[in-house]
Each structure stands twice: as structure tokens, then as C-alpha cells.
C-alpha positions as CSV (number, residue, x, y, z in Angstrom):
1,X,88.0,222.2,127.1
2,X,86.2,224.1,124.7
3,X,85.5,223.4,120.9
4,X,84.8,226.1,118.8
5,X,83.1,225.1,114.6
6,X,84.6,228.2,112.3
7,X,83.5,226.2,108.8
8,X,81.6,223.2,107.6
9,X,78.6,223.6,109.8
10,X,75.4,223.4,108.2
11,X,77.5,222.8,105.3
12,X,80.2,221.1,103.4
13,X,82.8,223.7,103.0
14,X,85.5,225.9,104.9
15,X,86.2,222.6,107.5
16,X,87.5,224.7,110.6
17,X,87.2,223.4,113.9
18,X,89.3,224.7,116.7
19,X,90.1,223.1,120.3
20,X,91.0,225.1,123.2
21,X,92.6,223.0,125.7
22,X,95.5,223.3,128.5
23,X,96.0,227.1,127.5
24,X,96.8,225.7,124.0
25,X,94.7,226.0,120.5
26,X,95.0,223.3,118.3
27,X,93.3,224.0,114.8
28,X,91.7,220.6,112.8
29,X,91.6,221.4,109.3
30,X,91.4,225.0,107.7
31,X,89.8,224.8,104.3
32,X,88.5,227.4,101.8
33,X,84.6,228.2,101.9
34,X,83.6,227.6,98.9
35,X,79.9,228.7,96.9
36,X,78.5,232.2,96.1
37,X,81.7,234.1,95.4
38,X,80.9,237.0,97.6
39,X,79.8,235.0,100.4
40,X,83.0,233.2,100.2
41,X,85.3,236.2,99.7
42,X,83.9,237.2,102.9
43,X,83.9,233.9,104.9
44,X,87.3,233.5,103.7
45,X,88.9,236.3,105.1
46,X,87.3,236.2,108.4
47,X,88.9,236.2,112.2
48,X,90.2,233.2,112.0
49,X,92.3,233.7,109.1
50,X,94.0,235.2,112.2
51,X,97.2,233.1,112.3
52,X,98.6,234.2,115.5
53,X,95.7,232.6,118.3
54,X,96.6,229.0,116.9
55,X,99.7,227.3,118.2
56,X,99.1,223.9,116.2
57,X,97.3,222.6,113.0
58,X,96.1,218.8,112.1
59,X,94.9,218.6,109.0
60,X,92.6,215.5,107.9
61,X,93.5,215.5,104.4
62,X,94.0,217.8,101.3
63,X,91.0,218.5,99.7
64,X,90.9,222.3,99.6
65,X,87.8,223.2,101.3
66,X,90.1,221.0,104.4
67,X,93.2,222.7,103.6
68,X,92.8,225.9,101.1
69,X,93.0,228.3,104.1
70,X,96.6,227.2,105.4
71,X,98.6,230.0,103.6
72,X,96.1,232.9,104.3
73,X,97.0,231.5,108.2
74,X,100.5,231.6,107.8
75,X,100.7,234.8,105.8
76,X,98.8,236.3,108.7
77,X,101.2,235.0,111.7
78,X,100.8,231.2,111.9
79,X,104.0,229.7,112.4
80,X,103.1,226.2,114.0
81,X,103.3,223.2,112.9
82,X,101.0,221.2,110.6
83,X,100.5,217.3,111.5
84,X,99.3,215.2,108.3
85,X,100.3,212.2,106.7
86,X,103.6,212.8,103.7
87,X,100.8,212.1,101.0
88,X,98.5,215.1,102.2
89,X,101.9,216.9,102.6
90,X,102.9,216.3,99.2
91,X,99.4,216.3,97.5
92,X,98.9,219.9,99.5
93,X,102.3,221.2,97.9
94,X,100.6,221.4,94.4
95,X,97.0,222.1,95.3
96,X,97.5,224.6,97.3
97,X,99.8,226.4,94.4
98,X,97.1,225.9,92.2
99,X,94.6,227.4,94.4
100,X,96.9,230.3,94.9
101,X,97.1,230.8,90.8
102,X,93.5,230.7,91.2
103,X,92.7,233.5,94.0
104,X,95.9,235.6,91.9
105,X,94.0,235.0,88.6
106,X,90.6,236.0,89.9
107,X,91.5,238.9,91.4
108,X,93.2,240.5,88.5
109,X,89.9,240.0,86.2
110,X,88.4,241.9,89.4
111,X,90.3,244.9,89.8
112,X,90.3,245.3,86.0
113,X,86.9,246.1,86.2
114,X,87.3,247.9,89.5
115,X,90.1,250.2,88.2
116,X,87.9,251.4,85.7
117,X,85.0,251.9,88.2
118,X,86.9,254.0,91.0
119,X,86.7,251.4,93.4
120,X,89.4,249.9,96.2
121,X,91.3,246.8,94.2
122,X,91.4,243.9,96.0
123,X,93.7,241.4,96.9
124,X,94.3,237.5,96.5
125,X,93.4,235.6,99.6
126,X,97.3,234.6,99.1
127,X,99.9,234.1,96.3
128,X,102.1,231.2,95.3
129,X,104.6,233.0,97.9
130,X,102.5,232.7,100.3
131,X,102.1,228.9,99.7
132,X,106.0,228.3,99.5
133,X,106.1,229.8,103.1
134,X,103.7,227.7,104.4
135,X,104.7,224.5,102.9
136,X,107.8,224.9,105.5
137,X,105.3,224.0,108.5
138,X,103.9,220.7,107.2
139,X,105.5,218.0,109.3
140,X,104.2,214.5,107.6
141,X,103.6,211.6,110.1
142,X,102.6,207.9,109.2
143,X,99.6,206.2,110.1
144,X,99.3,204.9,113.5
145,X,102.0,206.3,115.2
146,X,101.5,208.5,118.1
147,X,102.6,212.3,118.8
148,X,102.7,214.5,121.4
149,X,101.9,217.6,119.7
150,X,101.2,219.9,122.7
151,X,101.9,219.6,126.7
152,X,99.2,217.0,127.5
153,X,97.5,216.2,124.2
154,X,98.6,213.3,121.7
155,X,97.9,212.7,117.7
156,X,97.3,209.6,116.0
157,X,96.3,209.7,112.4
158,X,94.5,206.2,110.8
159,X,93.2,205.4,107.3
160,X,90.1,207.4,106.7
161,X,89.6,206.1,103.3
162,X,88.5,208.7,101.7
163,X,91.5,209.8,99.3
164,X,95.0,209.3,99.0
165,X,96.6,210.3,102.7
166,X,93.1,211.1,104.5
167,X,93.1,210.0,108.1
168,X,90.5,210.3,111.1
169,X,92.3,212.2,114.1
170,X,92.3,211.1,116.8
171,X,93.1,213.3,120.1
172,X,94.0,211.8,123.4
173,X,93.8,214.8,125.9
174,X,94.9,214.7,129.5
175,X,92.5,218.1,130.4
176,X,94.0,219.4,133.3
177,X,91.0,221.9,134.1
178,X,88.7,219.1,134.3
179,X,91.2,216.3,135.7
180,X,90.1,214.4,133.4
181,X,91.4,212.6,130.5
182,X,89.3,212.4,126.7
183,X,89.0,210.8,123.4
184,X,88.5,213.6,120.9
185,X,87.8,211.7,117.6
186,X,87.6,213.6,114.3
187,X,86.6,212.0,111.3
188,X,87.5,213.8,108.7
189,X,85.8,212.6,105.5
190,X,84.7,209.1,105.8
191,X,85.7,206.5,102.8
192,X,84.0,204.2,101.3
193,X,84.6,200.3,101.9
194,X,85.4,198.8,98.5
195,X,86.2,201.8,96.5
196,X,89.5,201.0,94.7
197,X,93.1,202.2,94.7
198,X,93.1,202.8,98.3
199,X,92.1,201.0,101.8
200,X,88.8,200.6,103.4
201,X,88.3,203.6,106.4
202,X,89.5,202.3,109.7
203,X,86.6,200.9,112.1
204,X,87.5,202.7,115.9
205,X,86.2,199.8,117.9
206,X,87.5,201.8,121.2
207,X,85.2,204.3,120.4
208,X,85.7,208.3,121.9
209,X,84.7,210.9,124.6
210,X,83.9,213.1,122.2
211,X,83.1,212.9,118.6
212,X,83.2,215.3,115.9
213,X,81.5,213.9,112.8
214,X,80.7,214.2,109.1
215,X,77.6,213.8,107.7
216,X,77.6,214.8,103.5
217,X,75.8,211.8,102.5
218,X,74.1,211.2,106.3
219,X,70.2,211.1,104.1
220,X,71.7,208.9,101.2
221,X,72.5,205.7,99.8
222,X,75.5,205.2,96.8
223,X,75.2,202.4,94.3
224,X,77.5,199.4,95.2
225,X,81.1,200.7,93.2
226,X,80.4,197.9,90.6
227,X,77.4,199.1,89.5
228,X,79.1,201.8,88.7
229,X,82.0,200.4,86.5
230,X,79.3,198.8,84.7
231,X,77.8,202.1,83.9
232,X,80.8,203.6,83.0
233,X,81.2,200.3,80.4
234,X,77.6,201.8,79.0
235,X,77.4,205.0,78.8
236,X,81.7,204.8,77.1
237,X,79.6,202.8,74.3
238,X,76.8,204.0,73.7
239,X,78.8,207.5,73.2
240,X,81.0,206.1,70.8
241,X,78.4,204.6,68.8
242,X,76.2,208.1,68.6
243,X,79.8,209.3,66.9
244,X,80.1,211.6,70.1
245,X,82.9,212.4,72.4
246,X,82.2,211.9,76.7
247,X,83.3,214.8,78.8
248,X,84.2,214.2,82.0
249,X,84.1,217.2,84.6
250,X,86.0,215.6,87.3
251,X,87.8,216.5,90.5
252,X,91.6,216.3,89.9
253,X,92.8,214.5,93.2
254,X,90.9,211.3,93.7
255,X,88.2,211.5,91.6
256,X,90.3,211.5,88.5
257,X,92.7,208.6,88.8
258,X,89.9,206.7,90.1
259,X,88.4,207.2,86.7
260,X,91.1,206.8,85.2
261,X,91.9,203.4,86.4
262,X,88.5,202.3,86.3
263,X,88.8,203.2,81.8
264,X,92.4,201.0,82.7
265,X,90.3,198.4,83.8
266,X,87.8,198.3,81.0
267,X,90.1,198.5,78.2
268,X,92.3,195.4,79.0
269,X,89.1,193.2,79.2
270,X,88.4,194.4,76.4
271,X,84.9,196.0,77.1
272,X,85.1,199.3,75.7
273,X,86.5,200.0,72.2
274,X,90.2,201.3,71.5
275,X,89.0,204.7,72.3
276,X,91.2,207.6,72.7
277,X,91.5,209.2,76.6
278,X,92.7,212.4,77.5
279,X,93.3,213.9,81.0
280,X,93.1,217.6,80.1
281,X,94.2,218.8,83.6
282,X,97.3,220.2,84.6
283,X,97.0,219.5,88.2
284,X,95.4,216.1,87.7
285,X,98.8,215.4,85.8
286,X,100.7,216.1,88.6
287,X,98.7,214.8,91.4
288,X,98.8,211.3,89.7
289,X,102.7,211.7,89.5
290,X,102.3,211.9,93.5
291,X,99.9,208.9,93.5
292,X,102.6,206.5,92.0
293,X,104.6,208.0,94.8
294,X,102.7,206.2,97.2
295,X,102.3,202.8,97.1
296,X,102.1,202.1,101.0
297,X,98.4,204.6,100.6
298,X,97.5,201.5,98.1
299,X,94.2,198.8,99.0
300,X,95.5,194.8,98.4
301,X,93.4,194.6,94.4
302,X,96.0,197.6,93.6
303,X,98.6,196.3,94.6
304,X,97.4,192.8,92.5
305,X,96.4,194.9,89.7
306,X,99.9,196.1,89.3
307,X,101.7,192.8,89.9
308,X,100.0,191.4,86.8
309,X,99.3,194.6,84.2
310,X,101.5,194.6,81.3
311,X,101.6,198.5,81.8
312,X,103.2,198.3,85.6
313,X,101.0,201.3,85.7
314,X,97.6,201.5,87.6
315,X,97.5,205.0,85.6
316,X,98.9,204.7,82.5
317,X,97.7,202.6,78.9
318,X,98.0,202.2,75.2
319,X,94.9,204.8,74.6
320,X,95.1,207.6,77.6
321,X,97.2,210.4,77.1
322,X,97.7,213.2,79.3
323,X,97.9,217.0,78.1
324,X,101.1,218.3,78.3
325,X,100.5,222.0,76.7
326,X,97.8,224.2,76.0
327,X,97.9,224.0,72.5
328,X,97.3,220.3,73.3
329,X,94.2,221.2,75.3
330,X,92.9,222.9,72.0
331,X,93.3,221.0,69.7
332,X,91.1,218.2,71.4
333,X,87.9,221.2,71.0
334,X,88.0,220.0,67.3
335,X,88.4,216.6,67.7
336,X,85.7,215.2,65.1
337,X,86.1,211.3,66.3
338,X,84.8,209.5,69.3
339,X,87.0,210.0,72.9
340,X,87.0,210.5,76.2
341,X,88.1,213.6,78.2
342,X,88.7,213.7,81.7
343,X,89.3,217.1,82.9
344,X,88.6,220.0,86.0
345,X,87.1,221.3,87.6
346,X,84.8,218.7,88.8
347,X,82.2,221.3,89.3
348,X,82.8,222.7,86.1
349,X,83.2,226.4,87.5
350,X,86.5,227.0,86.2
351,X,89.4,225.1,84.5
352,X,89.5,223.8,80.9
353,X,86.6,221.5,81.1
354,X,84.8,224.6,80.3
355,X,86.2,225.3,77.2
356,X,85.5,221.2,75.8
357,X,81.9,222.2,77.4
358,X,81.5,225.0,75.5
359,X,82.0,223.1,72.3
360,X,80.6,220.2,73.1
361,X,77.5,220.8,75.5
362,X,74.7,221.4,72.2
363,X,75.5,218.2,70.6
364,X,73.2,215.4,71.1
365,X,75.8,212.9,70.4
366,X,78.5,214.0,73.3
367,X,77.8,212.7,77.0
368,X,78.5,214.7,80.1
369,X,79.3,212.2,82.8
370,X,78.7,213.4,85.9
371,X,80.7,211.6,88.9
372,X,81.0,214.0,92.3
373,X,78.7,215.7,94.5
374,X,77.7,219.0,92.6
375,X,77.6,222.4,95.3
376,X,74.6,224.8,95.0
377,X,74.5,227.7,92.6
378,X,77.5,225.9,90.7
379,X,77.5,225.5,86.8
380,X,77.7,221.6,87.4
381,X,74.3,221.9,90.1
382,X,72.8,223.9,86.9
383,X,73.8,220.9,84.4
384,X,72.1,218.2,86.9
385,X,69.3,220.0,87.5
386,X,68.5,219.7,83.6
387,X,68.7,223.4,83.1
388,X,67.9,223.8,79.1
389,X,70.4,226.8,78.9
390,X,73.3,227.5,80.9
391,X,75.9,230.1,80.4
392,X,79.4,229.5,79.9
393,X,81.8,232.3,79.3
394,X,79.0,234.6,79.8
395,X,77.3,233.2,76.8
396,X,74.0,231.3,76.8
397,X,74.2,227.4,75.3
398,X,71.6,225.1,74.8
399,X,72.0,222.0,76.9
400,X,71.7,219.2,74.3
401,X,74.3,216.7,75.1
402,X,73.4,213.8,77.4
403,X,73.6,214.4,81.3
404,X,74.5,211.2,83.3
405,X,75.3,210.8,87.1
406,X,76.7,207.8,88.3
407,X,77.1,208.3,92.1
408,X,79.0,205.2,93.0
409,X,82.4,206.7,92.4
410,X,82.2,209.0,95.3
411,X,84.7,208.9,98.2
412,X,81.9,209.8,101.2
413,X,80.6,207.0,103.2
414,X,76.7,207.0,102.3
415,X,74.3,206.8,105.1
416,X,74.3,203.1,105.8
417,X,78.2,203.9,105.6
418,X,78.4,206.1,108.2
419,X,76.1,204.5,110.5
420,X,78.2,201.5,110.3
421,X,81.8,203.5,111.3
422,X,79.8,205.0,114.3
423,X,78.0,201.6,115.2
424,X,81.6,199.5,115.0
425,X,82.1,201.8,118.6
426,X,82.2,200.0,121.4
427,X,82.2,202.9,123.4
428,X,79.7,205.7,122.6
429,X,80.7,209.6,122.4
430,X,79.9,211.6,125.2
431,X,79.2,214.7,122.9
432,X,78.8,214.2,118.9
433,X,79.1,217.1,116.5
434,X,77.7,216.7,113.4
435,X,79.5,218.9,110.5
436,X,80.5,218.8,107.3
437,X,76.7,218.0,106.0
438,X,73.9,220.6,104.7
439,X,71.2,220.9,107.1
440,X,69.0,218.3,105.9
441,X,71.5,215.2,105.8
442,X,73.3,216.8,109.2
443,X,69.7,216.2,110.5
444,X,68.8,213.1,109.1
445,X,72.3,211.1,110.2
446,X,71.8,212.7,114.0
447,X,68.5,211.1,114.3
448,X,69.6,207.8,112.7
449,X,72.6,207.6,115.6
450,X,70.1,208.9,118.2
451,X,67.5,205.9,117.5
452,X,69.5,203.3,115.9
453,X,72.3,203.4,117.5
454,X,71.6,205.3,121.2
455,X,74.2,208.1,120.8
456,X,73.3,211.2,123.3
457,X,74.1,214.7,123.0
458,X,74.1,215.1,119.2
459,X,74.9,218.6,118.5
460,X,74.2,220.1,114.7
461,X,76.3,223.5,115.5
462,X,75.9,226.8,113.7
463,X,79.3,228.7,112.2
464,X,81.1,230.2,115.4
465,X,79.2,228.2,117.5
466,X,81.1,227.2,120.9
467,X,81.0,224.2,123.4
468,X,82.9,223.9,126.6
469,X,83.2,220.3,127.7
């Protein structure tokens, strides 16, 4: 057996790991690299964008730097099939259309300026074509029910916790070049236990042969959730009474809803005022359509919260509103009352949120909330890092509004987390990979499983890096 890492090593983005095994390849996960635009136009259209070496794909969940890569596979030869759970499926049949209006979008603004120049124009990654096409090789599975995907190798997908769908994979593999039989365990992302809407991650207390591992938060610790909600209660207040309006940059799938029905919460206890919410995001619309779709993704207090709301809807209240239009989107940049808007990218590198940041970011009585982890050399990084100008739009703004980070909302497992889900195995990995993590945390969670919990061969690999078993 041999396991190749084509993304997420020594970083968080472009998760591609590939498994050669019984004369078969079987990809796990093909996300989008995401970062320094020319370092990820390049990364992105790389060998293994190659669709015809891989005969099967399991994707973990559909967070795009997991999945964004699946059409530029198909579109070059791919024509396996995909194992994920039917919420990934479904959640993956509008992100992945959004991400193709993105890499269409982007590319135009590009060859306008190459046209003019005399240079080669470029094309998208892939189109909204190209996403159609591939959505016909997605084959959802439920949790917990076992697959024979190829001769001698069979899937099982459990609750990961992370977001709507997300499992762990696990891989049991009859290797017939080594006679032996293995445990390939891939996380995925880990959840968090206690985060609501959806369940706690799944504890493997049979442990695995082999482990392939992520480590985002493997150096730090989150705030217990409720800590959170309590800050949310604050910072909602003290906004309103400075007159100003809280901005929200927040990822559409997950993040969002979460926010959303954590302002749900609030509201019917009565501890924030009758303030008006908006969720300016076309795709965060959608995705929370697919959310309702799937009750059997929901944790116990959602399914409680529902039985007794007087909305029936985890999502949906007397002050949150959802954009329908552009026009709509607008009109909330001269909204001259206190609100709330909620809207992507969570980043804040594209999207409308940078429009509301544009006219809201030199006000000292707005608030920009800050809830997900922000990537380097992004506009959000620039925000946290108490930059006093940024550019938006290519124009320069003073960075007067309030900055707050509230870190409990996040869906990764924090370091005490992660230790935990390793140290619940009663039988330890022969071979751990650590991915998904920059170098730093990668290094800091492989020496905590090393001493604290007596895991061997703990391998931090490079991109392209290769390990036969």
C-alpha cells in the first residue's frame, strides 16, 4: 500500500490524499488550495487534477478546500464514483456551483486586463457545466453502513461532527501485496463536542492501523461554546447602544446558521433587543434551505429546540430576514438604524460582505465580529491583525469600527479536542499522518500524541510526499 499527500500538508487547504492499494487508487477528498492567488492558480491545476489515474473518490465533507477540486477532476477524465453522506451530496450541489461562478467570474476580470496587454487568456479552473457533470458521480451513503467500494477495500462513514454531513472514513483494506489486512482511519475535520445543531464527533474506540489525521487547532484551546453565546449577547448590545450596525463576515455553510440560531436563541429569552437580522448571502440562503432538509444530521437540544419554538424553525424569527435580490443587499449599505448583518465570505475576500465593509468599516460605532479561523495574506487576517488601513475595492479605509473574535463558534476540535478523539483509541495507529494543520500546530499536536498519549511513527509529510506501508 502506498499513500501519497497532494494538499493539506503543512497547511490547511487543497485536502488531497491518495491511496494506492490492490492495483486500485482511491482519492480521499479533493479540495481547492486556497491563499496567494497565484500560488493557488498553480497548485490548482496541478497533476493530479489528472482525472484519469483515480478509479474512486471519498470525500469527508463539503467544505470547498475538501471538495472544490471534484469538477476540474471530472472535466479532466474522472468518471468514478464519489462516496459521501446525501447532506455533503446535496450541500456540494450548490457550493460547488458557486465556486464555479467564482473561478468564471475571476477569470473574466483577468483576461480583460490580459486582452489589452497581449497576453495568453486564461481559463476557469471549471464552469457551472462542469459541476452539473460531476454532480452525476456523487453516490450518497448513510452513516454507519458499510461499502465495498473496490475489490478488497470497504467504506464506512461516521459522524465527524464538524458540519452538516462530515464524517471520519474509515477504510478496512484486505492488502493483498502484504497479506495483510489494515485500518486506514481518516479524520476528516474533527468537531467539536457541544457545539449545537449537530452531533458530537464519533469516539473510534477500536482504534486503526493507520491514521491519517488533522491537526488546525493541534497548539490551541477554544472557549467553552457558552462563553461564546454570552459574547455574542454583549457585543449584539453594546453595538446597538453605540447607534451602530454588527457586521458579520461569516462562512455560509456551518458557520452561518450556527450564528444564526445562536441570534434565535437570544431573541426569545429576550436578551438582545428587537433588532433587525439580515443574512446577505446568496449561498447561505440556500444552504440553510438544505439544513432543514436534514433533520436525521440534527444533535438531541435541536431536535428539543424545535419541539418547543413557536417558529418550528431552528432558522427562521420575527426579526431575521434573508436577502432575496441585490437591490435588497443595497439598500442595507444605508441602513441608518442599529442591525445585524450576517453575510460571506467569512474571510472577507470576496462576496457582498465587502460592499457592507466598505461602508461600514470607518465608523466607530459599527462592530466587525469575527467568528472563523482567518487564512494568511487574507483581508479578514489583515482586519485581526489590527491593520489601521486596509484596502477594499482597491481603495484604502481606515479601520475604525470595532474588531472582535470570538473563537468558540468554530467547528475544529481544539487541542485538548483532538487529543481526546485520538486518546478514546484502544488500539494505537501503526503510522499517523498529521495534515490539514500549518507547520507549527502539525508539530505541536504530533508531539502531544508522541508523549501523552505513546503514538509511534508520527509523520508531518510535505506536498507530494509518499509512504508505502
Amino acid at each position: 500500500m502506498r499513500i501519497t499527500f497532494h494538499g493539506a500538508a503543512k497547511t490547511v487547504t487543497g485536502s488531497q490524499h491518495i491511496i494506492d492499494v490492490n492495483g486500485y487508487r482511491i482519492m480521499l477528498d479533493c479540495g481547492l488550495f486556497q491563499g496567494k492567488r497565484k500560488e493557488a492558480f498553480e497548485l490548482n491545476r496541478k497533476g493530479v487534477c489528472d482525472g484519469t489515474s483515480v478509479d474512486v473518490m471519498v470525500l469527508s465533507h463539503a467544505h470547498i478546500d475538501h471538495s472544490g477540486n471534484i469538477p476540474c477532476m471530472v472535466k479532466n477524465g474522472f468518471s468514478g464514483d464519489i462516496y459521501c453522506t446525501s447532506a455533503t451530496r446535496d450541500l456540494c450541489s450548490i457550493m460547488l456551483l458557486d465556486s464555479a461562478y467564482i473561478q468564471e467570474k475571476d477569470v473574466f476580470y483577468v483576461n480583460k486586463k490580459r486582452k489589452k496587454q497581449g497576453k495568453n487568456l486564461f481559463e476557469p479552473l471549471y464552469t457551472k457545466e462542469d459541476v452539473v457533470n460531476a454532480m452525476q458521480n456523487f453516490i450518497g451513503i448513510s452513516y454507519n453502513r458499510k461499502r465495498e467500494i473496490v475489490p478488497g477495500v470497504n467504506l464506512t462513514l461516521v459522524d465527524a461532527g464538524h458540519m452538516l454531513g462530515s464524517t471520519h472514513v474509515i477504510l478496512d483494506i484486505n492488502d493483498k501485496d502484504s497479506g495483510r489486512e489494515y485500518r486506514l482511519v481518516f479524520s476528516g475535520d474533527i468537531g467539536r463536542e457541544g457545539i449545537p445543531i449537530i452531533r458530537n464527533p464519533t469516539y473510534l474506540v477500536e482504534g486503526a492501523d493507520i491514521l491519517i489525521m488533522e491537526s488546525t487547532y493541534g497548539n490551541r484551546l477554544h472557549p467553552p461554546y457558552p462563553e461564546s453565546e454570552k459574547d455574542m449577547e454583549r457585543i449584539v448590545n453594546s453595538t446597538y447602544n453605540r447607534g451602530g450596525v454588527l457586521l458579520i463576515p461569516a462562512f455560509a455553510v456551518g458557520r452561518t446558521q450556527q450564528i444564526v440560531y445562536a441570534l434565535h436563541k437570544l431573541h426569545d429569552q429576550g436578551l438582545i433587543p428587537n433588532i433587525p437580522i439580515y443574512v446577505d448571502s446568496p449561498l447561505a440562503t440556500n444552504t440553510t434551505e438544505i439544513f432543514r432538509m436534514h433533520p436525521e444530521c440534527y444533535d438531541s437540544e435541536m431536535r428539543d429546540f424545535l419541539l418547543n419554538d413557536n417558529h418550528s424553525n431552528a432558522f427562521g424569527f420575527d426579526t431575521l430576514s434573508f436577502t432575496e435580490n441585490v437591490e435588497q443587499s443595497k439598500k442595507l449599505n444605508t441602513l441608518n438604524e442599529p442591525a445585524v448583518i450576517i453575510s460571506a465570505s467569512g474571510m472577507m475576500e470576496g462576496g457582498r460582505i465587502l460592499h457592507h465593509l466598505r461602508s461600514r468599516i470607518s465608523d466607530s460605532r459599527n462592530t466587525i465580529l469575527i467568528t472563523g479561523w482567518q487564512a494568511p495574506y487574507t483581508l479578514g487576517r489583515r482586519i485581526v491583525a489590527k491593520e489601521p488601513t486596509v484596502k477594499i475595492f482597491g481603495d484604502e479605509f481606515p479601520v475604525k469600527a470595532n474588531v472582535e473574535i470570538i473563537t468558540g463558534f468554530s467547528g475544529h476540535a481544539d487541542r485538548d479536542e483532538l487529543l481526546a478523539w485520538a486518546g478514546a483509541m484502544q488500539k494505537k495507529p501503526e503510522h499517523t499522518f498529521i495534515v490539514h494543520g500549518e507547520i507549527e500546530p502539525a508539530q505541536a499536536l504530533a508531539d502531544s500524541l508522541q508523549t501523552g498519549l505513546g503514538f509511534k511513527n508520527i509523520s508531518i509529510p510535505d506536498i507530494d510526499q509518499t509512504f508505502d506501508i
